[in-house]
C-alpha positions as CSV (number, residue, x, y, z in Angstrom):
1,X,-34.1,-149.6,-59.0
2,X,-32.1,-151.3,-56.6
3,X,-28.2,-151.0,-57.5
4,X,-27.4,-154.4,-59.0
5,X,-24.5,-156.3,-57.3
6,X,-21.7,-156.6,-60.4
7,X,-18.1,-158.2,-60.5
8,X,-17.2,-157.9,-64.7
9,X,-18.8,-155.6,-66.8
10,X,-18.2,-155.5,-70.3
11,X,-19.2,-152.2,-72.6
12,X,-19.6,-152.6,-76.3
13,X,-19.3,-150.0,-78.4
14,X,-17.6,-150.6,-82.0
15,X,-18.6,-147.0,-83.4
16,X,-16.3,-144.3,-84.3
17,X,-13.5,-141.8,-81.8
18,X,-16.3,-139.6,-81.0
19,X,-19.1,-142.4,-80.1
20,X,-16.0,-144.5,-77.8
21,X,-15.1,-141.2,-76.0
22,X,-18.7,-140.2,-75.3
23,X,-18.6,-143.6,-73.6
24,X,-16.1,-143.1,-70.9
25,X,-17.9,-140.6,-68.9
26,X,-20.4,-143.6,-68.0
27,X,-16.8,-145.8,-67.4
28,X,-15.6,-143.6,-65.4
29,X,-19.3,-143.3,-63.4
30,X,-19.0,-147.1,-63.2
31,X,-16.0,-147.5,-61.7
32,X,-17.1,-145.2,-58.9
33,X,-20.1,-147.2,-58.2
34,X,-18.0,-150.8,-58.6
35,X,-14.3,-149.7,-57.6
36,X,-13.4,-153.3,-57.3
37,X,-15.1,-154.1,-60.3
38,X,-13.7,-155.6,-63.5
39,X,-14.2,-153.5,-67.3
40,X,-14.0,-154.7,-70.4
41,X,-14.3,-153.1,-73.6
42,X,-15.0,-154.4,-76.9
43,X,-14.3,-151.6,-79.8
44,X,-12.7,-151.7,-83.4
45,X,-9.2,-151.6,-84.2
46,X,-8.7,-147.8,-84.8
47,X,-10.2,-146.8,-81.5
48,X,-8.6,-149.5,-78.8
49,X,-5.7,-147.1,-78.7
50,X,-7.9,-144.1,-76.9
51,X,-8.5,-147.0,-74.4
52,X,-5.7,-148.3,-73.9
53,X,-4.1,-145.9,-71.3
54,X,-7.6,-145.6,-69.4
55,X,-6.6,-146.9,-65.7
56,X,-10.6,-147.8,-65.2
57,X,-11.0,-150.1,-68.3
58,X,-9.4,-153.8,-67.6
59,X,-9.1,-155.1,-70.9
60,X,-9.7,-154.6,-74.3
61,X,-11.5,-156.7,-77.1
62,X,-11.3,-155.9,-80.7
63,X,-13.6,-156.7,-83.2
64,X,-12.9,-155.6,-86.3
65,X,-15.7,-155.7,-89.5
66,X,-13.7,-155.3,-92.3
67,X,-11.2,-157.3,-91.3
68,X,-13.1,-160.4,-90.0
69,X,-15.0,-160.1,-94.0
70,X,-11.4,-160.0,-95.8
71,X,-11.3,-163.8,-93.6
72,X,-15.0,-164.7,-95.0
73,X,-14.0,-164.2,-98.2
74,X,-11.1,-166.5,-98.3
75,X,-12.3,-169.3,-96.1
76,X,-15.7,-169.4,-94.4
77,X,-13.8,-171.9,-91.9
78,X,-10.8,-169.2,-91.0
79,X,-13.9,-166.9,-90.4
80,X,-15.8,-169.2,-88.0
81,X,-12.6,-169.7,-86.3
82,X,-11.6,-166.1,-85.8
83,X,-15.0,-165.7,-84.3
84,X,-15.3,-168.3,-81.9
85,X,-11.4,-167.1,-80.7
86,X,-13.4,-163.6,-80.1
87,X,-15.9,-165.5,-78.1
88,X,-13.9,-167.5,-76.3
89,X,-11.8,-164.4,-74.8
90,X,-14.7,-162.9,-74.0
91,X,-16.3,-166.2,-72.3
92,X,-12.9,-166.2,-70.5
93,X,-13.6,-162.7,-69.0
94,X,-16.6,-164.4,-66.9
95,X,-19.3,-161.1,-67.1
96,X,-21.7,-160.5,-65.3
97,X,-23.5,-158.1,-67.6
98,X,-22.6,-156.1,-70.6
99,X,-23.9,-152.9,-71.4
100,X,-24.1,-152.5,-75.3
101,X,-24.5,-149.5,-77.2
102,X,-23.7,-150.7,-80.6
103,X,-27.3,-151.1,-81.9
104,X,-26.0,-154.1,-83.7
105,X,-28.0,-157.8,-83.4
106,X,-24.6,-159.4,-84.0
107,X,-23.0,-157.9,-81.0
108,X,-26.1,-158.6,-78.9
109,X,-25.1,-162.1,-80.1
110,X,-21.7,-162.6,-79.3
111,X,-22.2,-161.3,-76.0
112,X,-24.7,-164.1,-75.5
113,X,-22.5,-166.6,-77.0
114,X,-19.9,-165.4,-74.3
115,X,-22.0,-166.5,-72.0
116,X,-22.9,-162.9,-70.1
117,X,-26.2,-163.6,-68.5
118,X,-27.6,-159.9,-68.3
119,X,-27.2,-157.7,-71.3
120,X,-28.7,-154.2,-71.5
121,X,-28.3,-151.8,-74.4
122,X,-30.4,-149.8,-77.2
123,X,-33.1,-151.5,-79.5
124,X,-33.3,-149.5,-82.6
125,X,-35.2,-151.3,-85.2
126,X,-35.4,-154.3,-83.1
127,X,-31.7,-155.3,-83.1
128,X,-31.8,-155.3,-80.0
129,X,-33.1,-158.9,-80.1
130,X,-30.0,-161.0,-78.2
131,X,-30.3,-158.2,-75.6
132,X,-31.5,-159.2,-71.9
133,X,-32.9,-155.5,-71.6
134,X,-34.1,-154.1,-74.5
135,X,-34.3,-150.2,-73.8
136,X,-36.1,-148.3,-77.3
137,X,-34.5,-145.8,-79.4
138,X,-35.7,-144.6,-82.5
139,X,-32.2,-142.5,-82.7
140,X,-30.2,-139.7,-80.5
141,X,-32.4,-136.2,-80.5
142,X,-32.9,-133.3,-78.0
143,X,-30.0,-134.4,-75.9
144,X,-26.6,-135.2,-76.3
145,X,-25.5,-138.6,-77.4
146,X,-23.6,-138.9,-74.0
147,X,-26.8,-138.7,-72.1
148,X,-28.3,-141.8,-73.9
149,X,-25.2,-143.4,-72.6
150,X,-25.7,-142.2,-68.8
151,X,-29.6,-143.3,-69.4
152,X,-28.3,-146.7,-69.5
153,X,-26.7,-146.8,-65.7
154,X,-30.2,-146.9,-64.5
155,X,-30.9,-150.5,-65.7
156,X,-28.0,-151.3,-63.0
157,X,-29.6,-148.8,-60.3
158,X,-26.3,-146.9,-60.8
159,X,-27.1,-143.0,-60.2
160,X,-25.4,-140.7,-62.2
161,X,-24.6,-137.6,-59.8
162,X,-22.7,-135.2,-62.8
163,X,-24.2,-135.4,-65.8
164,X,-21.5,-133.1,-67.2
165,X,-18.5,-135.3,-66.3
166,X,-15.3,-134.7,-69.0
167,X,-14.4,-137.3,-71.4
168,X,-11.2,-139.3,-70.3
169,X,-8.3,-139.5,-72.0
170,X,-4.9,-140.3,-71.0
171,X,-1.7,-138.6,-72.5
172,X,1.3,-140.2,-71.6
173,X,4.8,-138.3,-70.6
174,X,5.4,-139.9,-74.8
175,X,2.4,-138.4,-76.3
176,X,3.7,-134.7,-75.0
177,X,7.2,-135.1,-74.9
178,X,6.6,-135.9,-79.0
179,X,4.5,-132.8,-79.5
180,X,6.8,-130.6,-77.8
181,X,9.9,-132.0,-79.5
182,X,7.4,-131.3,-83.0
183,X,6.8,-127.6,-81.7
184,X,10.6,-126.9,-81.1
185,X,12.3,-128.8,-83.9
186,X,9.5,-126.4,-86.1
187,X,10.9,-123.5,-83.9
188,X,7.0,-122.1,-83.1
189,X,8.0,-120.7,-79.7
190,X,8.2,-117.3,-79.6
191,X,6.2,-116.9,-82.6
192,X,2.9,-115.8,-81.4
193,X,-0.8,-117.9,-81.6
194,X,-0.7,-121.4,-82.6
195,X,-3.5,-122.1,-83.9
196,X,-4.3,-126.2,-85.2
197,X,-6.8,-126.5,-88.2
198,X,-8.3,-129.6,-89.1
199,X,-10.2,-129.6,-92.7
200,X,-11.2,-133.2,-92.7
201,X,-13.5,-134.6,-89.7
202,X,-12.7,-138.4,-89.1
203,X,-13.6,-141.2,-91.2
204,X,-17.1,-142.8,-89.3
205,X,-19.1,-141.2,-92.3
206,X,-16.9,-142.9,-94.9
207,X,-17.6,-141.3,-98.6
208,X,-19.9,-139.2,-97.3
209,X,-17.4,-137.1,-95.0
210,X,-17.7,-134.3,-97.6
211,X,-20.8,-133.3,-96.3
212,X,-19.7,-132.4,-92.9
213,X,-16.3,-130.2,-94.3
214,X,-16.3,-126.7,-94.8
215,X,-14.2,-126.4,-97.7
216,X,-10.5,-127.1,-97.6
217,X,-10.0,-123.8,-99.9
218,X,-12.3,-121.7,-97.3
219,X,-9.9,-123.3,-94.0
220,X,-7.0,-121.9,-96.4
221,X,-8.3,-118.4,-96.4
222,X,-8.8,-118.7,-92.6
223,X,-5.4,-119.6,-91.8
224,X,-4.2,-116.7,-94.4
225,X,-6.3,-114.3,-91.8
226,X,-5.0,-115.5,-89.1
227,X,-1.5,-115.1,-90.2
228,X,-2.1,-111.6,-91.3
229,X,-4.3,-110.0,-88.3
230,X,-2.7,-112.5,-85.6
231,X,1.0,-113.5,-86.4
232,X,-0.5,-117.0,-85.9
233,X,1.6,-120.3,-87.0
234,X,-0.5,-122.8,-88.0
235,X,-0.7,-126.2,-88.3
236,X,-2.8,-128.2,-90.3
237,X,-3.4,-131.9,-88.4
238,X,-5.5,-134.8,-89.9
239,X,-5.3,-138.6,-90.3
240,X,-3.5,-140.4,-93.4
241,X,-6.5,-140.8,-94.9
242,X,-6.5,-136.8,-94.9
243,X,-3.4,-136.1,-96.5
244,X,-4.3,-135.1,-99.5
245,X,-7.0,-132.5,-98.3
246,X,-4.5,-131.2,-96.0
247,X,-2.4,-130.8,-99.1
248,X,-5.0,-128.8,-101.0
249,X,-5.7,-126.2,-97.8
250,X,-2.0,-125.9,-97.8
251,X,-1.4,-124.8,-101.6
252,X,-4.0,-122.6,-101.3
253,X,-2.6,-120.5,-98.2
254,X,-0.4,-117.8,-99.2
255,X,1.5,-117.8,-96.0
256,X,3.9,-121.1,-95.2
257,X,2.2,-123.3,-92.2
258,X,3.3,-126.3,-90.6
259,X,1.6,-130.0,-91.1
260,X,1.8,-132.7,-89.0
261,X,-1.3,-134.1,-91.3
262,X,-0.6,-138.1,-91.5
263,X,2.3,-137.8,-88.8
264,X,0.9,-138.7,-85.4
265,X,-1.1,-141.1,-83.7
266,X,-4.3,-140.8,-82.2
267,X,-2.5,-139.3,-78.8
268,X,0.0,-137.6,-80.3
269,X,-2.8,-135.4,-82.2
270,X,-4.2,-135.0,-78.8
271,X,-1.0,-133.6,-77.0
272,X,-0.7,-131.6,-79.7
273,X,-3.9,-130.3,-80.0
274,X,-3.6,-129.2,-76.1
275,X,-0.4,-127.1,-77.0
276,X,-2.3,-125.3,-79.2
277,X,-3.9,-122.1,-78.5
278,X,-7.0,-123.0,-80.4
279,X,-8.0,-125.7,-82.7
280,X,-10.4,-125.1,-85.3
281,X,-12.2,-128.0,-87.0
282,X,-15.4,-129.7,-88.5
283,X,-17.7,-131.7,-86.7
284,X,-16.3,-135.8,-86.1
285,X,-13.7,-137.4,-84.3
286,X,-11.1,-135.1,-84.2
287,X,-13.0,-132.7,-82.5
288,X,-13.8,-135.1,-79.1
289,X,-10.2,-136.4,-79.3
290,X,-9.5,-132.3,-78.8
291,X,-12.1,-132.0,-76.0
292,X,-10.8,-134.9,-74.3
293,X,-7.5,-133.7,-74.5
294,X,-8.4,-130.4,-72.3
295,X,-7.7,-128.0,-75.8
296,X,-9.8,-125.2,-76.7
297,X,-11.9,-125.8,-80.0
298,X,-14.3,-124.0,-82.5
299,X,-16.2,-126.1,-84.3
300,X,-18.0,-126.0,-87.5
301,X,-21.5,-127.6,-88.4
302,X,-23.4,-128.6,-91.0
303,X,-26.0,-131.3,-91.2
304,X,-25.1,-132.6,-87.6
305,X,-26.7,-131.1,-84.4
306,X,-24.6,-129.9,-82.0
307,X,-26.9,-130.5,-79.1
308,X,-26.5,-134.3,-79.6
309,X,-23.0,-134.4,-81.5
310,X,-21.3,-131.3,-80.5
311,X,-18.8,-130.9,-77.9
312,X,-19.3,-132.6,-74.5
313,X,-19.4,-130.8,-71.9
314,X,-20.1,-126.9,-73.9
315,X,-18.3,-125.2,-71.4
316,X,-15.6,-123.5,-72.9
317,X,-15.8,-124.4,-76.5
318,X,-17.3,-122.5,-79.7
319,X,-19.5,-124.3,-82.1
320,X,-19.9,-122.0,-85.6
321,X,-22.9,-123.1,-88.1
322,X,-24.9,-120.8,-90.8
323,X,-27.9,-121.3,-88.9
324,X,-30.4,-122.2,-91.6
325,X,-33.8,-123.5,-91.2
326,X,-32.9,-126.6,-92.8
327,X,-30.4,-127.8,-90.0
328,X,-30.0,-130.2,-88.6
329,X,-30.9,-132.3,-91.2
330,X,-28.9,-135.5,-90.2
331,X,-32.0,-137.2,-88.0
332,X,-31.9,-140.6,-86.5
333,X,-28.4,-141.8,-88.0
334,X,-29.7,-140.5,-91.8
335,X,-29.0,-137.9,-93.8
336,X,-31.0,-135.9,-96.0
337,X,-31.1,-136.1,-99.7
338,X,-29.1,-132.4,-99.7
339,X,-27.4,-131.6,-103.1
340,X,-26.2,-128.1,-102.1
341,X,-24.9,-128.5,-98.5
342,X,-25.4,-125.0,-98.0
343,X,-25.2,-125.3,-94.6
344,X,-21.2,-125.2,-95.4
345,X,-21.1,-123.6,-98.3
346,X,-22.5,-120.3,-97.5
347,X,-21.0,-120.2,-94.7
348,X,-18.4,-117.3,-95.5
349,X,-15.0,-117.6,-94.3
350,X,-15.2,-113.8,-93.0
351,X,-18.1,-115.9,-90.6
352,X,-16.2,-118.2,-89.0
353,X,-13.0,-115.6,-88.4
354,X,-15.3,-113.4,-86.6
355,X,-16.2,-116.0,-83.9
356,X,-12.3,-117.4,-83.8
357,X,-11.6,-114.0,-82.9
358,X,-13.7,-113.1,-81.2
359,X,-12.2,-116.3,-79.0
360,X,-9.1,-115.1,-79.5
């Protein structure tokens, strides 16, 4: 296909950390082909801030579910309101096309309502209905979810000449002056390995985060080896949300550690990951936001495949799973009825230390 002559482009993408970084490789790919070109982005409210800082992307929409329904609730009219305001900034942005990877009708339909006359993206299940150019998907298998994305450029004729471009994300003089100010005022330097452990895994799967953890108890033990056969400090990192589970790994560790659990944004855990010698963590967001960063990961998988999810590009980071027949079992954005998870389970803490040190 001919290249496709475009002025604003808008990309839609209101999934999780991991899905919004595995987007800006095909950003930064568009910005290449359309230097003078204008970018929008329309994401939810907890990921606009890994945007925010990113030179190529123009501006920055947010559309947030949960709290556009807490409106619906109280007044239909407030709703419809808040909606049309959404539209109307997006109208404002004059696109030329929008490339949508949400697999959602009603983004498809706000992007028409804005007025953007050529919209590609993914139909899965046929919500792909408001869409200009419908391109199938039954779900993300046999290739990582960042190819899909690329996949997409060639509805605009754009080529896509490395297919094993880095994630982008921007660290500001703030984000590391605050992780090395944390790093002193916990007097680490001089002290050996640092080593970051991260026993949750991001919040994208909701309740059902617990099956993509290795036990907090079994992270605990790690960091107790580390200690011991290492002189390692360690620091156990995680959102709010996972304060309490960075809580439990810590009163099970019979060494002191450090926790900056609940105490830093979304870039700050990213500088501070990249001070780290090694960061060790489940599968999910916290694990791209490392990769992006530039640190040095090992992570652990259970349900997820690690061809599709797993760190993007490979190069230079460890991914540590048990290796059973049954995995993957999480197939086209479901997971199987598993009661036992023994995917994480059985997989024995003397396991994982191996690889770590073996990175080490």
């Amino acid at each position: 296909m001919r290249p496709v002559s475009l002025q604003r482009i808008l990309i839609v993408n209101i999934f999780g950390i991991g899905d919004v970084l595995f987007t800006t490789p095909l950003v930064g790919i568009l910005k290449a082909a359309y230097p003078d070109a204008r970018i929008g982005y329309l994401c939810n409210r907890r990921t606009a801030p890994l945007l925010e800082r990113n030179p190529k992307i123009d501006k920055i929409f947010v559309y947030e579910r949960d709290e556009l329904e807490a409106v619906r609730r109280k007044s239909v009219l407030r709703y419809l309101k808040a909606v049309g305001e959404l539209v109307q900034d997006m109208k404002a942005g004059r696109f030329d096309a929008s490339l949508d990877v949400s697999l959602n009708t009603f983004m498809g339909f706000l992007t028409r309502a804005a007025g953007i006359p050529r919209r590609v993206g993914f139909d899965y299940k046929g919500r792909g209905r408001f869409l200009t150019r419908k391109v199938p998907l039954q779900g993300y298998e046999d290739k990582h979810v960042v190819e899909y994305y690329l996949d997409l450029l060639a509805e605009f004729g754009v080529p896509v000449p490395d297919r094993h471009r880095a994630m982008d994300l921007l660290l500001t003089k703030e984000d590391t002056d605050w992780a090395g100010k944390f790093l002193q005022e916990n007097q680490t330097s001089g002290r050996g390995l640092v080593i970051g452990l991260v026993p949750g895994g991001g919040e994208s799967w909701g309740r059902d985060a617990l099956y993509k953890r290795w036990p907090a108890a079994c992270f605990a033990k790690l960091a107790d080896k580390l200690v011991e056969n290492h002189a390692a400090q360690i620091i156990l990192m995680g959102s709010p949300s996972e304060s309490e589970l960075c809580r439990e790994a810590a009163g099970a560790m019979r060494h002191p550690c450090l926790s900056a659990c609940g105490k830093t944004s979304l870039t700050q855990f990213a500088a501070l990951t990249r001070r780290c010698t090694l960061v060790v963590t489940n599968d999910g967001g916290p694990l791209h936001v490392a990769v992006a960063a530039g640190s040095r990961t090992a992570s652990i998988f259970g349900p997820v495949d690690e061809a599709v999810y797993g760190p993007y590009p490979a190069d230079g980071h460890k991914v540590i799973k048990k290796k059973l027949a049954c995995q993957p079992c999480y197939r086209r954005f479901r997971r199987a009825d598993c009661g036992h998870i023994r995917c994480l389970a059985d997989l024995s803490v003397e396991e994982v230390f191996k690889e770590v040190e073996a990175i080490l």
